[in-house]
C-alpha positions in Angstrom: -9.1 -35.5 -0.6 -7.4 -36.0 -3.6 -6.8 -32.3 -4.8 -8.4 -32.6 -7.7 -10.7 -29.6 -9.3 -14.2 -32.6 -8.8 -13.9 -30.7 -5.4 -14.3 -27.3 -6.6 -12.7 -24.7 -5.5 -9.9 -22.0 -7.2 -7.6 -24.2 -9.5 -3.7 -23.3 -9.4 -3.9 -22.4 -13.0 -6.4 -19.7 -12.2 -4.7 -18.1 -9.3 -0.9 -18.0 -11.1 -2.5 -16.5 -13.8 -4.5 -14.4 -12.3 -1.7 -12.8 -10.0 0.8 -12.9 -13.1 -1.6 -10.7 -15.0 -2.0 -8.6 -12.4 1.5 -7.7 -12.3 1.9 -7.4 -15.7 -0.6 -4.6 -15.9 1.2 -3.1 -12.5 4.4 -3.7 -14.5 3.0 -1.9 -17.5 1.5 1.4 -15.5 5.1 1.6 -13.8 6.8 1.7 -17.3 3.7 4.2 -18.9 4.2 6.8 -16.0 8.3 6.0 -16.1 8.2 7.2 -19.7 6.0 10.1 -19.0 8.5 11.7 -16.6 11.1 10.1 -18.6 12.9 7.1 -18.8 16.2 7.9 -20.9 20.0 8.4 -20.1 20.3 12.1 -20.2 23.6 14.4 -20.4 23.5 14.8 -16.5 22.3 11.0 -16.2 19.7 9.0 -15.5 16.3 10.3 -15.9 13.9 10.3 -12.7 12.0 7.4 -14.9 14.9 5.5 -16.2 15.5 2.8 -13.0 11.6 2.6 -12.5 11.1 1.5 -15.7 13.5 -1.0 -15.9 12.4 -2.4 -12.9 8.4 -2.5 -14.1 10.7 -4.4 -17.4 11.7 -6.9 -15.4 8.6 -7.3 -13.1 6.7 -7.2 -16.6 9.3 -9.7 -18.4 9.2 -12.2 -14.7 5.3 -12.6 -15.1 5.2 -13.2 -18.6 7.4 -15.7 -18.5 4.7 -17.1 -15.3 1.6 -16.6 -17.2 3.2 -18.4 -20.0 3.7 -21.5 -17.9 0.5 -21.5 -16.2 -1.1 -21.8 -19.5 1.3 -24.8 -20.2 1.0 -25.9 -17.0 -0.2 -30.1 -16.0 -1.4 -28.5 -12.4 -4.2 -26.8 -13.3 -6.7 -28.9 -12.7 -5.1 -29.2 -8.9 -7.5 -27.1 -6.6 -5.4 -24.1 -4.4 -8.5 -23.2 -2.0 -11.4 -25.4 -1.8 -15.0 -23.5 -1.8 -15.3 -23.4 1.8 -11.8 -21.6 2.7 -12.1 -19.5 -0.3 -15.2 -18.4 1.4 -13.8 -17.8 5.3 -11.1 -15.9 3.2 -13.8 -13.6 1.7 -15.7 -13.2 5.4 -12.2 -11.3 6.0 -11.3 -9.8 2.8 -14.7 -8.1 1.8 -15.3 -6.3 5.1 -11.8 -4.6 5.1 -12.0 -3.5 1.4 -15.4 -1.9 2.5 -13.9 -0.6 5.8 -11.1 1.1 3.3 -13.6 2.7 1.2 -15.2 3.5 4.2 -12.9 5.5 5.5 -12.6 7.5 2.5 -16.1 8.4 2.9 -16.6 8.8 6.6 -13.4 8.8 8.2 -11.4 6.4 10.2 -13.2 6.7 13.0 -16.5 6.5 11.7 -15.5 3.6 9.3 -13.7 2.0 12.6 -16.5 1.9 15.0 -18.9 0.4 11.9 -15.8 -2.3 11.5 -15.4 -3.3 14.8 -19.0 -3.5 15.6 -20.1 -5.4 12.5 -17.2 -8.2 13.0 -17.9 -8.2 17.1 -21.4 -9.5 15.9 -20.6 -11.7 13.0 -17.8 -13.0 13.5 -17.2 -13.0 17.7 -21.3 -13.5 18.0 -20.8 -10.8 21.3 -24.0 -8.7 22.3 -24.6 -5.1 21.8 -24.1 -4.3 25.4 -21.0 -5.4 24.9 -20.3 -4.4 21.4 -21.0 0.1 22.2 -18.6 0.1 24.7 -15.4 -1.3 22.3 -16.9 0.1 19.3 -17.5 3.6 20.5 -14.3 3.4 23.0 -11.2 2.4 20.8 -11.4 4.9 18.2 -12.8 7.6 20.8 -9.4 6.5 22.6 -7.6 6.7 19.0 -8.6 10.4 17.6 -8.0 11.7 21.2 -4.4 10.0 20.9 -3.9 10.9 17.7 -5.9 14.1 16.7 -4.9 15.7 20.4 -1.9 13.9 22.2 0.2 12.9 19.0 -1.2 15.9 16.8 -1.4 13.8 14.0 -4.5 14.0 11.8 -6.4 10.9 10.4 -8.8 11.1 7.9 -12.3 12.6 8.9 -15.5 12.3 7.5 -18.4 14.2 7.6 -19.5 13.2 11.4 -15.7 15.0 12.8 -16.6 18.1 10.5 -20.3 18.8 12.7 -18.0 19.0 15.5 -15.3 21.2 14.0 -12.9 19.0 13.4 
């Protein structure tokens, strides 16, 4: 192993300039919507803008100055994650992005028993007899905690609304 890109794999070049751009563009939306509300010394003082958008400056101005040394940079051709671990990453990563939309769309607890069930099976290789019980159980345990005991409401779906909630 030799860290070289023959390897394949996610170079560091790509991911610094990757996540440099990425905040550059979070930078830049933090400056546009700091100017929007304002961003300029008034006669009372600052602005409700004005310290955001000096902060997105300097986030902006940090990863330029990252970017613009990735590009330069003798490292690239040095792999960060190999194929393979880039992969068990995305087993992980995908799932919980789709369990976040999911919950959006059906509601924690809905999106929660689908999430625990579908990693109890792919990832923990357990059987469904086993799988109902914990999928059905924890976030039957959680609205009841939440929704009743805490009186804190969670998202819902369209499941919680056939039964009034």
């Amino acid at each position: 192993m030799n860290g070289e890109s023959e390897q394949g794999g996610i170079s560091h070049k790509a991911v610094d300039l990757f996540v440099a751009g990425a905040i550059m563009a979070l930078a830049s939306l933090v400056m546009y919507d700091s100017q929007r509300i304002g961003a300029k010394w008034a006669f009372d003082g600052p602005q409700a803008g004005y310290f955001p958008f000096y902060v997105g400056l300097i986030m902006f101005m940090a990863s330029l100055v990252t970017f613009s040394l990735a590009l330069v940079s003798k490292k690239s051709r040095r792999v960060f994650v190999d194929s393979a671990r880039f992969r068990s990453v995305l087993a992980i990563f995908v799932p919980s992005a789709v369990y976040i939309g999911g919950i959006y769309l059906l509601g924690i607890y809905v999106a929660s028993t689908i999430f625990l069930s579908f990693f109890m099976r792919v990832h923990g290789g357990y059987r469904v007899q086993t799988i109902a019980p914990v999928a059905l159980g924890v976030p039957a345990f959680l609205f009841i905690l939440f929704e009743k005991w805490f009186l804190v409401p969670l998202p819902k779906g369209p499941v919680e609304a056939l039964f009034g909630y």
